[in-house]
matplotlib code that plots the C-alpha trace (Angstrom):
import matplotlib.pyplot as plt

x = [-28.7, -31.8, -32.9, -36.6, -34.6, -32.4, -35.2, -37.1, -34.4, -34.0, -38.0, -37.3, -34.6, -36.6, -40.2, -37.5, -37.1, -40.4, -40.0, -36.5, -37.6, -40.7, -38.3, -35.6, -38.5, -40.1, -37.6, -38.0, -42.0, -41.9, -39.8, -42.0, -45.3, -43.3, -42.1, -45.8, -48.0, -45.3, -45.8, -49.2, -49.9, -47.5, -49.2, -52.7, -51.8, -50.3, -53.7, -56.1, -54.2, -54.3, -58.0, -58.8, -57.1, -58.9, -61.8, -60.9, -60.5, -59.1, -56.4, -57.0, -54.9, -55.6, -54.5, -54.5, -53.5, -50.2, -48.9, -50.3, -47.9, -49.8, -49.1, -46.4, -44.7, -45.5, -45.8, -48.7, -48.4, -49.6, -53.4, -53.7, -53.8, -56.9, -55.4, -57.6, -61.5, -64.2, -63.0, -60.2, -62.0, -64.1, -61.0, -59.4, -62.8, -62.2, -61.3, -59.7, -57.2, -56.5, -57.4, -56.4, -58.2, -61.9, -64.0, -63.0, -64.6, -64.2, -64.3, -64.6, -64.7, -65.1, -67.0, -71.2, -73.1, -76.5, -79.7, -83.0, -85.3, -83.6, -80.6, -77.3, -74.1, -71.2, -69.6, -67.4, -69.2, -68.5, -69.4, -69.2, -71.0, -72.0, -69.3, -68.0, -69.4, -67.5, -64.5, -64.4, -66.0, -69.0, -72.2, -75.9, -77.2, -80.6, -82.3, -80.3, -77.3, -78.4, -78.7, -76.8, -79.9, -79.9, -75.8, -76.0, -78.8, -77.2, -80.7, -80.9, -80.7, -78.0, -76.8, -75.8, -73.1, -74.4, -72.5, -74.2, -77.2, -77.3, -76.6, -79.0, -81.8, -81.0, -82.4, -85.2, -84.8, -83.9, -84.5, -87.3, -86.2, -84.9, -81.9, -81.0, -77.5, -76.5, -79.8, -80.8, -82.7, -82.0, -83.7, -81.9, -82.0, -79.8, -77.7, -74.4, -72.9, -70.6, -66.7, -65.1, -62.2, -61.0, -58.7, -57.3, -58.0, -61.4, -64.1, -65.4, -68.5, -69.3, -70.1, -72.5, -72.7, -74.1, -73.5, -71.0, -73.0, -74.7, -72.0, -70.0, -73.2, -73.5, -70.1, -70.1, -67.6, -67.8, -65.9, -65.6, -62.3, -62.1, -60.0, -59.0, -59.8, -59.7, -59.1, -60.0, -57.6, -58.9, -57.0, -54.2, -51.7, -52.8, -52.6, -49.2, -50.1, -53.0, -50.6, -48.8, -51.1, -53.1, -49.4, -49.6, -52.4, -52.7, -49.2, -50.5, -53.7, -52.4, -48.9, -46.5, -43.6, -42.3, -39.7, -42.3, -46.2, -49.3, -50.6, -49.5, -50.5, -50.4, -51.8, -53.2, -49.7, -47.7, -50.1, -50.0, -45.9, -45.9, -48.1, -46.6, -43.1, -43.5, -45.3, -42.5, -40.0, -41.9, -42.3, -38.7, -37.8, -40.7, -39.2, -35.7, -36.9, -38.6, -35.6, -33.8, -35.9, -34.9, -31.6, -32.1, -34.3, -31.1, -28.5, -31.0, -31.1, -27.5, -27.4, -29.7, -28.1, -24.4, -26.3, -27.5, -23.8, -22.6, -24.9, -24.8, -21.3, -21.5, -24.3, -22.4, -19.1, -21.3, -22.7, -19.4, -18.0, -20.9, -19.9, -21.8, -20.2, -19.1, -21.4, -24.4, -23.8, -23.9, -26.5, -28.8, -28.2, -28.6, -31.7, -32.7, -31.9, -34.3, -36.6, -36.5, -36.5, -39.4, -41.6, -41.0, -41.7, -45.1, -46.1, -45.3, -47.3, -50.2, -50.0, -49.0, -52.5, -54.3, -53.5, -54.4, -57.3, -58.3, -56.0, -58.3, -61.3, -59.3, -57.2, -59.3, -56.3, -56.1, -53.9, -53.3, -51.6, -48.6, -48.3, -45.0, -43.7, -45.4, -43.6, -40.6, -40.6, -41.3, -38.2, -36.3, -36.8, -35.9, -32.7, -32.2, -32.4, -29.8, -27.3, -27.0, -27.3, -24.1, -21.5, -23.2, -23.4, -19.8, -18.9, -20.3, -19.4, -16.2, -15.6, -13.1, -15.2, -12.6, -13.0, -16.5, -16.9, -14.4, -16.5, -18.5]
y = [-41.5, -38.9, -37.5, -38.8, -42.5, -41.7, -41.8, -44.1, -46.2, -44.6, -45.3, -48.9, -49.5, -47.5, -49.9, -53.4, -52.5, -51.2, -52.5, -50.5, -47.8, -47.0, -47.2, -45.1, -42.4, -43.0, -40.8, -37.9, -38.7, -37.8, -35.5, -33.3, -34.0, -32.9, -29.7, -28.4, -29.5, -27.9, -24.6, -25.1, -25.4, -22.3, -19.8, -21.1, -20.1, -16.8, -16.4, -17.4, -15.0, -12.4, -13.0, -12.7, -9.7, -8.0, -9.0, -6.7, -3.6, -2.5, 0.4, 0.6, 2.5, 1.9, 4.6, 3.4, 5.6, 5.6, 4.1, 6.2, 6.8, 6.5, 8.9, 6.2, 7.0, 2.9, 3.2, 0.8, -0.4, 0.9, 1.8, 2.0, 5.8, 7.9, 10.2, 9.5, 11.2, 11.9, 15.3, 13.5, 11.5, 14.5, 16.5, 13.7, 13.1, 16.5, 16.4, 19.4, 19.0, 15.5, 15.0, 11.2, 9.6, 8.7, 8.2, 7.4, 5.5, 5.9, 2.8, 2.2, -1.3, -3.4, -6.5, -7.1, -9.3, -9.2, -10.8, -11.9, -13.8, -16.9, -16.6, -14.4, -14.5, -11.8, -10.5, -7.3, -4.2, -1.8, 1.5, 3.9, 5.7, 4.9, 5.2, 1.9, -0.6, 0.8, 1.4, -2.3, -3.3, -5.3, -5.9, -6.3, -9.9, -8.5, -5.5, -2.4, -0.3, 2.4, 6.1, 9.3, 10.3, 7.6, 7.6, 11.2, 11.1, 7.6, 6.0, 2.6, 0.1, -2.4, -4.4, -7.7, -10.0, -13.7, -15.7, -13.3, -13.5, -17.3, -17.6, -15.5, -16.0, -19.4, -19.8, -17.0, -13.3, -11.5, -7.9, -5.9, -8.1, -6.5, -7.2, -5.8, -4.8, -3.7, -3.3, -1.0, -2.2, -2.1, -3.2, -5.2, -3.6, -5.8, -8.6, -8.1, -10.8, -13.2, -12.1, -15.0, -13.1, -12.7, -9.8, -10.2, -13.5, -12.8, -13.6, -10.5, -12.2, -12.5, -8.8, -5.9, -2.6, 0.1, 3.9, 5.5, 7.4, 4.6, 2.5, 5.0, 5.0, 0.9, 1.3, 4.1, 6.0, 10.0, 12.2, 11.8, 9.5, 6.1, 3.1, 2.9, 5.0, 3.2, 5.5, 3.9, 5.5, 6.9, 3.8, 1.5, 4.3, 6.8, 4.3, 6.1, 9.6, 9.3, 7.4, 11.2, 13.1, 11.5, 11.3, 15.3, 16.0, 14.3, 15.6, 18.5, 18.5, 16.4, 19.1, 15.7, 15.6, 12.1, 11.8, 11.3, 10.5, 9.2, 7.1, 4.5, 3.6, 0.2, -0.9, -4.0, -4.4, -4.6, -7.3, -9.5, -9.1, -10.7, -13.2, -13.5, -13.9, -16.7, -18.5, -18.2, -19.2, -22.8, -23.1, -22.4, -24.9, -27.7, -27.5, -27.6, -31.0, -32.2, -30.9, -33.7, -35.7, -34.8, -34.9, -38.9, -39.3, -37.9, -39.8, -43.2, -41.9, -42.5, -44.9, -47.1, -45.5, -46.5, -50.2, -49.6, -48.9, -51.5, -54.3, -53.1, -52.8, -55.4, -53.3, -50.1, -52.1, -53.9, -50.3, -48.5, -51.2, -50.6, -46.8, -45.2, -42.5, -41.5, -38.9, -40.9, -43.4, -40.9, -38.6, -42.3, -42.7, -38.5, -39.1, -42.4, -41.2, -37.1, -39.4, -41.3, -37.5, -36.3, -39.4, -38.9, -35.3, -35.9, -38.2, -36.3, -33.2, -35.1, -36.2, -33.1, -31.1, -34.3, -34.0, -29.7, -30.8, -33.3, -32.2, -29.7, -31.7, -33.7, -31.7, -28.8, -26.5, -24.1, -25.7, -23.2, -24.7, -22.4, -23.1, -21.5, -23.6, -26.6, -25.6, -25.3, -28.4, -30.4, -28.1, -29.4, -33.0, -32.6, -31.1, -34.0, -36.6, -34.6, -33.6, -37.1, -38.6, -36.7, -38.9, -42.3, -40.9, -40.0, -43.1, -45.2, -42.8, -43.4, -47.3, -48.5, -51.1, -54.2, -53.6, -53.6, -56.6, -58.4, -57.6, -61.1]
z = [-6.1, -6.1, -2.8, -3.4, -4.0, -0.7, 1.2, -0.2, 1.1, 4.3, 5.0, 4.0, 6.8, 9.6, 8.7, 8.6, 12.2, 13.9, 17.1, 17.3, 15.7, 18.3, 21.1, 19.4, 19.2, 22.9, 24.3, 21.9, 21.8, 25.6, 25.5, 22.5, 24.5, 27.9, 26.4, 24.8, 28.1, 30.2, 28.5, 28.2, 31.7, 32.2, 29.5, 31.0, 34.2, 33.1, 31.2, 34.4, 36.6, 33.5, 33.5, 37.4, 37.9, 34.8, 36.6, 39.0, 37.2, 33.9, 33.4, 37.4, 39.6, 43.1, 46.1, 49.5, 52.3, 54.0, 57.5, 60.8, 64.2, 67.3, 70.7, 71.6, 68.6, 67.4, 63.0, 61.7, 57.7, 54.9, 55.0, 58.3, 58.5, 57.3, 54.7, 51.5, 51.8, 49.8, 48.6, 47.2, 45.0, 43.6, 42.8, 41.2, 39.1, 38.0, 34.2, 34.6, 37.3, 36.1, 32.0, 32.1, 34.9, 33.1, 36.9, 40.5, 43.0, 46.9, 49.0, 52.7, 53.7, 56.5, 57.8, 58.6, 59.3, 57.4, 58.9, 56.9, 58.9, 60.8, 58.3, 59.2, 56.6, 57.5, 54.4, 53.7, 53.5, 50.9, 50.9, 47.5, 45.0, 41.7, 39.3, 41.1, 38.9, 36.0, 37.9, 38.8, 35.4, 37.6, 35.7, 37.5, 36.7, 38.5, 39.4, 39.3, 41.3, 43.9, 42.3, 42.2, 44.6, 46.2, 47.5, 47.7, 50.5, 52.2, 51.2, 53.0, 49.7, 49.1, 45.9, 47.1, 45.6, 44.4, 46.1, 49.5, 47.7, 47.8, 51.2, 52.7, 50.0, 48.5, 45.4, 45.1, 44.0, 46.9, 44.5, 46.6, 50.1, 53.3, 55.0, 58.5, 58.9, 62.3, 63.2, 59.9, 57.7, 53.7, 50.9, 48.3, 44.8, 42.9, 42.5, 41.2, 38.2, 39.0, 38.8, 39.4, 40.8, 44.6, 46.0, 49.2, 49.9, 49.9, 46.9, 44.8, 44.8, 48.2, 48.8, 50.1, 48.2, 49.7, 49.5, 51.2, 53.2, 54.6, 55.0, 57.5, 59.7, 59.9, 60.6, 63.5, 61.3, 61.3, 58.4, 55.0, 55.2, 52.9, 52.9, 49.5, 45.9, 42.8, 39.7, 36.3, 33.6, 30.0, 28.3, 28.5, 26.7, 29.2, 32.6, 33.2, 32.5, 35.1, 37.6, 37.2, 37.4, 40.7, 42.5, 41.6, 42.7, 46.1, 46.7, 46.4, 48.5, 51.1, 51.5, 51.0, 48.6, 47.2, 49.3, 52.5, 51.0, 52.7, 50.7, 48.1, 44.7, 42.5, 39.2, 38.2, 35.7, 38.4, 40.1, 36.6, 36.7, 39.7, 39.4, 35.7, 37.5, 39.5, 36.6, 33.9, 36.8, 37.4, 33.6, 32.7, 35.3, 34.1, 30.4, 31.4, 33.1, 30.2, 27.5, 29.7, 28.0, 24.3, 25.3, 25.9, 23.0, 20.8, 23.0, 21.6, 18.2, 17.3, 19.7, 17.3, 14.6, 14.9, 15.9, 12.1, 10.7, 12.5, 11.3, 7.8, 7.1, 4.6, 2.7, 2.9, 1.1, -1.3, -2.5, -2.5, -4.7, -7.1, -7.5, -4.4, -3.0, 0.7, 0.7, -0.9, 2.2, 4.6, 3.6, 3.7, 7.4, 8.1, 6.4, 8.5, 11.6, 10.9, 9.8, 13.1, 15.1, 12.7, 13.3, 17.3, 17.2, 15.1, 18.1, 20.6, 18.9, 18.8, 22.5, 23.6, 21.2, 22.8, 26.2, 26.6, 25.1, 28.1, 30.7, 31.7, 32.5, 34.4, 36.9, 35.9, 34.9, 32.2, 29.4, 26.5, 23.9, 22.2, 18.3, 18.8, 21.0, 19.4, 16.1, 17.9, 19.4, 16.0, 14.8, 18.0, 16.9, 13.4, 14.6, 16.9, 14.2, 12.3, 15.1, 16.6, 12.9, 12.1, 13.6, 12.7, 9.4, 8.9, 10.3, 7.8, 4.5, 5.8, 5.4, 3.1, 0.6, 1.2, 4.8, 4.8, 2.5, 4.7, 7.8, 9.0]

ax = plt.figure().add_subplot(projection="3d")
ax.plot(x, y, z, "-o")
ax.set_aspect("equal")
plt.show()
């Protein structure tokens, strides 16, 4: 007996019995589906969080300044001392003392509440100069950033985020407006594009950029000292190279060794690890869940499947006394029951494609669907058919022809 008449054969017995068949393969259907929406929610969270923290810089190092001891001897955390300034950034935008870091932009932050007409909005504040935009890879939907000129003589202008924008404008341009801040009045210049990425708790979008300058006068702040320094490396190869090469050089200006810095440094990678972490965890644990479901689906399988032997005994003696051998009899049933795991894991492919497709408008969550995993899964159900096949299979290769033709 040929293979292509083996399963001829085999496709006959599965369609005499589609009712049995379908709920043979409902276990391993779900189970397939289970397995490729569960990773695809996973790797579409992985990707969202990937995405969002790009948004916030690429090949970013950020310093913040180490933990200050008041008179009573009392430690705050990290950032609350005033170790990073102005001259810090310069030197470490100097391609000289540090080749890898490609521009550097000085922050000082805090809250105001900006005023235009009737309206008031508070937002965060953010002073710096204007090699920020490409540090944090922000584009200007409107208008234009503030100048070199223009942050090196404090000059009262301000580039407002949209979502700021909205609130204090509505819908109309607020480019060429005034806003009073703190009772100092700035015009508007631009209007950042949307991010769609939040740090902090806080939204990237809801935001006022002024120069630094002016920013340490709204706030009442004298000196040169900022709350934070993001330093954009050359390129992804070099990110750790300039991670070096800033630790060295503020080391050296601040007179600090490792052992006892002031101030801290962390990199968008280690951010997307940890996020990345806690994602894989969830997912791991969501497909171990839904392998349960496999499991049942193959429990099922030669469930049905030994049903099968059991009901055709009298077929399988008939055909042995006409010459067919053990191994013809039992490669038929290995056949019928990877049939019955193939047809499953088909199914449960196409739900699973189906459902990232539509799962997204509906609970509005990234689904990205991995071909890996939905070829392994297909793969996973073959092997089901054929591992719980196995025993059914040698069972029946292994009746004795009068025994089977004696069998009612």
């Amino acid at each position: 007996m040929s293979w292509a008449e083996t399963l001829r054969a085999a496709s006959e017995a599965v369609r005499a019995h589609r009712l049995r068949s379908v709920l043979t393969m409902l276990g391993i259907v779900i189970g397939i589906a289970s397995v490729i929406l569960t990773v695809g929610f996973g790797q579409g969270a992985q990707d969202e969080v990937e995405e969002q923290i790009s948004a916030l810089g690429s090949n970013l190092l950020i310093v913040s300044p180490g933990s200050s001891t008041d008179s009573g001897g009392r430690r705050g955390g990290l950032g609350s001392a005033t170790t990073l300034t102005l001259a810090d950034a310069a030197a470490l935008a100097d391609r000289d003392a540090a080749p890898d870091v490609a521009a550097v932009a000085p922050v000082t932050s805090g809250q105001v509440s900006l005023e235009v007409d009737e309206t008031n909005w508070t937002t965060s504040l953010v002073g710096t100069t204007t090699s920020w935009p490409q540090v944090r890879t922000r584009d200007v939907a409107s208008g234009r950033f503030f100048t070199g000129a223009e942050a090196a003589g404090a000059a009262d202008v301000v580039v407002l985020g949209p979502d700021t924008a909205a609130e204090l404008f509505g819908g109309s341009s607020p480019v060429g407006e005034s806003v009073t801040a703190s009772g100092r009045t700035l015009t508007v210049v631009g209007v950042l594009d949307s991010s769609g990425a939040s740090a902090s708790g806080s939204s990237e979008d809801d935001v006022a950029v002024v120069p630094v300058g002016t920013a340490l006068t709204i706030s009442g702040t004298t000196g040169g000292s900022v709350s934070t320094l993001y330093v954009e490396a050359a390129s992804a190869s070099t990110l750790s190279a300039a991670h070096q090469e800033v630790t060295a050089l503020l080391q050296t200006r601040h007179g600090v060794t490792s052992d006892d810095p002031d101030f801290s440094i962390s990199t968008q990678e280690s951010l997307v690890e940890t996020a990345n972490a806690t994602n894989e965890t969830l997912t791991v644990l969501l497909t171990g869940v839904a392998a349960l479901s496999l499991l049942v689906g193959g429990v099922g399988v030669m469930n049905i499947m030994l049903v099968s032997v059991t009901e055709r005994i009298r077929e399988i003696g008939l055909r042995k006394a006409l010459g067919a051998t053990p191994r013809v009899i039992g490669r038929q049933f290995l056949v019928e029951a990877s049939l019955l795991g193939l047809a499953g894991g088909t199914v449960g492919v196409l739900i699973g494609v189906a459902g990232s497709w539509g799962l997204p408008v509906l609970v509005d969550q990234p689904v990205t669907l991995s071909w890996l995993a939905t070829g392994a899964a297909l793969g996973t159900a073959l092997a089901l058919g054929v591992g719980f096949g196995v025993y059914p299979a040698l069972r029946a290769a292994r009746l004795t022809p009068i025994d089977a033709l004696r069998s009612e």
